[in-house]
MITOR-894920 format. One record per residue (C-alpha): residue number from 1; residue in three letters; z, y, x; chain. Coordinates in nm, 3 decimals, m for minus. Each point is the difference from the previous one (the first is absolute). Example, Ala and Ser with C-alpha at 12.3 -4.5 7.8 and 13.67 -1.06 7.14 Angstrom:
{nr->1	rest->ALA	w->0.780	v->m0.450	u->1.230	kette->A}
{nr->2	rest->SER	w->m0.066	v->0.344	u->0.137	kette->A}
This chain:
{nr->1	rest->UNK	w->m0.057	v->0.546	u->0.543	kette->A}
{nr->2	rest->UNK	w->0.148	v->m0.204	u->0.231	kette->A}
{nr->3	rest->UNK	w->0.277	v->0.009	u->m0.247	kette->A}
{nr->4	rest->UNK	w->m0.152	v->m0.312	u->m0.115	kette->A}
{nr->5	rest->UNK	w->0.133	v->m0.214	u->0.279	kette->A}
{nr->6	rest->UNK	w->0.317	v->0.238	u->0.022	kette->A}
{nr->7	rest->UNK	w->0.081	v->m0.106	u->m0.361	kette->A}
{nr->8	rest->UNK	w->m0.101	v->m0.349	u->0.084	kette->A}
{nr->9	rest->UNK	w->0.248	v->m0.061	u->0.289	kette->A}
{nr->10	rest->UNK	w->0.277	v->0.213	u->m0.242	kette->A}
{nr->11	rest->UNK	w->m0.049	v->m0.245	u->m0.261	kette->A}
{nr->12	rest->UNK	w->0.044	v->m0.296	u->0.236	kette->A}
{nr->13	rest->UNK	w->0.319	v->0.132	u->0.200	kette->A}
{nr->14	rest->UNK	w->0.107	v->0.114	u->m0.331	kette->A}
{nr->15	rest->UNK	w->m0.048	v->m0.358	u->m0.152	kette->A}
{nr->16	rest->UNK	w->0.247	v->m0.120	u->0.234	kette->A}
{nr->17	rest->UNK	w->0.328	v->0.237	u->m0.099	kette->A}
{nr->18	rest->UNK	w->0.171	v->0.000	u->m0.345	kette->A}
{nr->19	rest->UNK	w->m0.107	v->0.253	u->m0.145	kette->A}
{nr->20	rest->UNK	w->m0.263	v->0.283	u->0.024	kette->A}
{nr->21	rest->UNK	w->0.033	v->0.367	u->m0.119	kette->A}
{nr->22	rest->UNK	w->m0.197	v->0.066	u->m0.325	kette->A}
{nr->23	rest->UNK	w->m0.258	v->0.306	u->0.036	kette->A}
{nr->24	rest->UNK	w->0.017	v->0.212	u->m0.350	kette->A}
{nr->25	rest->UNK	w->m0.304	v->m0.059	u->m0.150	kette->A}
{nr->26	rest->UNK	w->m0.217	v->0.322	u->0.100	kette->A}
{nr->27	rest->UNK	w->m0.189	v->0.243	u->m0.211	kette->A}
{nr->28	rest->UNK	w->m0.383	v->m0.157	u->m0.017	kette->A}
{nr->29	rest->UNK	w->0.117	v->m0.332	u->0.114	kette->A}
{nr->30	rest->UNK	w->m0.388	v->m0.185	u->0.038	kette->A}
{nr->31	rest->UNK	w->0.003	v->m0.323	u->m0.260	kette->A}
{nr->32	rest->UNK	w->0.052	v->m0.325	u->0.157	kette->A}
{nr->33	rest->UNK	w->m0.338	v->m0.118	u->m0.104	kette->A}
{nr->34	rest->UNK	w->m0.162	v->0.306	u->0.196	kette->A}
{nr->35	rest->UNK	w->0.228	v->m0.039	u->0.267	kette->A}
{nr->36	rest->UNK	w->m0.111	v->m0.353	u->0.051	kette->A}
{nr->37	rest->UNK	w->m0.361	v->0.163	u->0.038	kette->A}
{nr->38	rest->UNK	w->0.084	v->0.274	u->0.207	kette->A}
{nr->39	rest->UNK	w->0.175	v->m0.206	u->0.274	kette->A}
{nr->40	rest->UNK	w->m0.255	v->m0.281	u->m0.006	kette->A}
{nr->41	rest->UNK	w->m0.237	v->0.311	u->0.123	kette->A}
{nr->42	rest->UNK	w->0.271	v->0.122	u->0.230	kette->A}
{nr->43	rest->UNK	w->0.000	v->m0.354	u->0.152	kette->A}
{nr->44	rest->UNK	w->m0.359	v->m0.003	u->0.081	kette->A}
{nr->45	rest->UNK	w->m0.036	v->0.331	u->0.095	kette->A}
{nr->46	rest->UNK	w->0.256	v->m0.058	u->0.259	kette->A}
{nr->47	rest->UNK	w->m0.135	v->m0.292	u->0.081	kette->A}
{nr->48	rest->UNK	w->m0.362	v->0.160	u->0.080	kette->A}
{nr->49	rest->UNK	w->0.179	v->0.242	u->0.211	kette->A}
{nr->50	rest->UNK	w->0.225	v->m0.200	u->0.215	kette->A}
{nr->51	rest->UNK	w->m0.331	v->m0.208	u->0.115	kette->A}
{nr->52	rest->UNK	w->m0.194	v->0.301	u->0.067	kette->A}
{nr->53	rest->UNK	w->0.288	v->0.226	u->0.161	kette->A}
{nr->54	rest->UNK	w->0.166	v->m0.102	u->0.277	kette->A}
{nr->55	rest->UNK	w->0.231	v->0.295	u->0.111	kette->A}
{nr->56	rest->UNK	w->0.269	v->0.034	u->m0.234	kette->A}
{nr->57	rest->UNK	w->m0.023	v->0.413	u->0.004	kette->A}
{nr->58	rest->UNK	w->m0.334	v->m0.066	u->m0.120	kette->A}
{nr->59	rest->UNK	w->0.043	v->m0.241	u->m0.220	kette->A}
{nr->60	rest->UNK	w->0.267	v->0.216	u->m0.140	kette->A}
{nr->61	rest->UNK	w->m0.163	v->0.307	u->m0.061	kette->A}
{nr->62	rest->UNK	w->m0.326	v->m0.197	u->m0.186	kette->A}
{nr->63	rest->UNK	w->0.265	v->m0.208	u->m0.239	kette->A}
{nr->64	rest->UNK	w->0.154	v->0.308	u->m0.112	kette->A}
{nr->65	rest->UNK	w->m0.332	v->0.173	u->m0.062	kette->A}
{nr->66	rest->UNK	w->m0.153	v->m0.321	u->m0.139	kette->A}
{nr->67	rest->UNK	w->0.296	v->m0.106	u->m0.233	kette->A}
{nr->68	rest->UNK	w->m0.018	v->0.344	u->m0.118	kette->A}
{nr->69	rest->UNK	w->m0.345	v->0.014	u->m0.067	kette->A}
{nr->70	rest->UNK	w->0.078	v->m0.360	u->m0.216	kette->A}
{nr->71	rest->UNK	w->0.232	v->0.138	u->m0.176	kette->A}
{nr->72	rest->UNK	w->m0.181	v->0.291	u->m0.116	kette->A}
{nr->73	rest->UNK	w->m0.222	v->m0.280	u->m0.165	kette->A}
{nr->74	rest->UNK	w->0.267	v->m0.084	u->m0.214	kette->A}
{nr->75	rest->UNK	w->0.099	v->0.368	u->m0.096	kette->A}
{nr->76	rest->UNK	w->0.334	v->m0.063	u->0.223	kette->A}
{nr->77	rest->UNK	w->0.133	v->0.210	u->0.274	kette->A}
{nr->78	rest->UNK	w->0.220	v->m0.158	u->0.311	kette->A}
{nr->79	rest->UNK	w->0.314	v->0.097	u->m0.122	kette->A}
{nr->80	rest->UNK	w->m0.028	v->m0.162	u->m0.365	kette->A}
{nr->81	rest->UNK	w->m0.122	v->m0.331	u->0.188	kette->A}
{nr->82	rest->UNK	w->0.329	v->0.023	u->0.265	kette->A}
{nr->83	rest->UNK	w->0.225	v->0.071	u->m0.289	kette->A}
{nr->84	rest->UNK	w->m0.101	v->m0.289	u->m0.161	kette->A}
{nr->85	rest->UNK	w->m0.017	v->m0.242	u->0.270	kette->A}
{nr->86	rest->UNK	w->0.352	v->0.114	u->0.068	kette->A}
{nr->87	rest->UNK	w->0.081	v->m0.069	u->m0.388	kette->A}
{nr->88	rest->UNK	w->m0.148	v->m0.370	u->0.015	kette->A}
{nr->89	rest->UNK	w->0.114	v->m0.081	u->0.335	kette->A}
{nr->90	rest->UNK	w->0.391	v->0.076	u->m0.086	kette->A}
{nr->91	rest->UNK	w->m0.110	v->m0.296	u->m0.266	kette->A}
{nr->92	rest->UNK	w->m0.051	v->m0.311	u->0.174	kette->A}
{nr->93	rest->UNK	w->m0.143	v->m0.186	u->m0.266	kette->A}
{nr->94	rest->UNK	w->m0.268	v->0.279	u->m0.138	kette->A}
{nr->95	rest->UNK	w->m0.105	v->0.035	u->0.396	kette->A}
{nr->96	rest->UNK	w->m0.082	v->m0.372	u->0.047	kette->A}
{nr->97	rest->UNK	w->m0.215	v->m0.007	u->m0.332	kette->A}
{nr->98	rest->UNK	w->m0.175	v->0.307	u->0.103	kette->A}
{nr->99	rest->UNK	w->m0.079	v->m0.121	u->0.326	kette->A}
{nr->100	rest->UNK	w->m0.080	v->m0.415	u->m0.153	kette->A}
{nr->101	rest->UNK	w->m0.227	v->0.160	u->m0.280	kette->A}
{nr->102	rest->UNK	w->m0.183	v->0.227	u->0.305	kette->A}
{nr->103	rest->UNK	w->m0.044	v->m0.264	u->0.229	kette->A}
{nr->104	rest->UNK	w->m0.135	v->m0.245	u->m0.336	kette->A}
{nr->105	rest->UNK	w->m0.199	v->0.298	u->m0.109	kette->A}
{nr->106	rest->UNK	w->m0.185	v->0.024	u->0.417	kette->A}
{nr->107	rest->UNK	w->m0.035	v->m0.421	u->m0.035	kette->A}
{nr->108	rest->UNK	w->m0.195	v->0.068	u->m0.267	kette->A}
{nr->109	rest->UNK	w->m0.228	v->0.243	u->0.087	kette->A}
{nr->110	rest->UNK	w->m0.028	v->m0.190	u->0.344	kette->A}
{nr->111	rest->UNK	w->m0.107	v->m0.319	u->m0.189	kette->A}
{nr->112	rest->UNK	w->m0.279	v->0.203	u->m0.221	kette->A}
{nr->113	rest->UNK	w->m0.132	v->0.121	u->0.348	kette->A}
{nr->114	rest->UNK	w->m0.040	v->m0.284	u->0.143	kette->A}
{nr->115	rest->UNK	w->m0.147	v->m0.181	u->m0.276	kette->A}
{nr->116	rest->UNK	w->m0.258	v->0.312	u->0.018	kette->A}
């Protein structure tokens, strides 16, 4: 789970060189428009952790069994979700709309709590 930052620095590092290695698309490759959900979740679940854990083994261990527990919610195991951040992250452009479209979708849902 803490793939999502992993993937995050790749992409920026990776923005920098010429070119970047195309992943094969994988078998059950999660839709874009899911992704965009799932990660927005990811985000915040992180998020939640990361204020409430301190130690990093800790924090570790409750991510993993969190973010697995989240993605059981929609019917998807670990390995589906890494193969498929893998697949978007070798594409730039993809990874940066995923990410834009998750952060518009949490702005959103921010903005209807507060007006609440």
């Amino acid at each position: 789970m803490i793939r999502i930052v992993t993937i995050s620095l790749l992409v920026l590092i990776a923005s920098c060189s010429r070119t970047i290695e195309r992943v094969p698309e994988p078998n059950g490759l999660i839709p874009k428009d899911k992704m965009v959900t799932v990660v927005k979740d990811m985000m915040i679940l992180e998020s939640h952790i990361q204020a409430n854990y301190g130690q990093v083994g800790m924090y570790y261990k409750v991510m993993q069994r969190s973010g697995d527990s989240l993605l059981a919610t929609f019917n998807l195991d670990r390995k589906t979700y890494e193969a498929s951040i893998d697949y978007y992250g070798s594409r730039q452009d993809e990874m940066q709309e995923i990410y834009t479209e998750s952060l518009e979708k949490m702005n959103e849902e921010l903005g209807k709590l507060e007006s609440e």
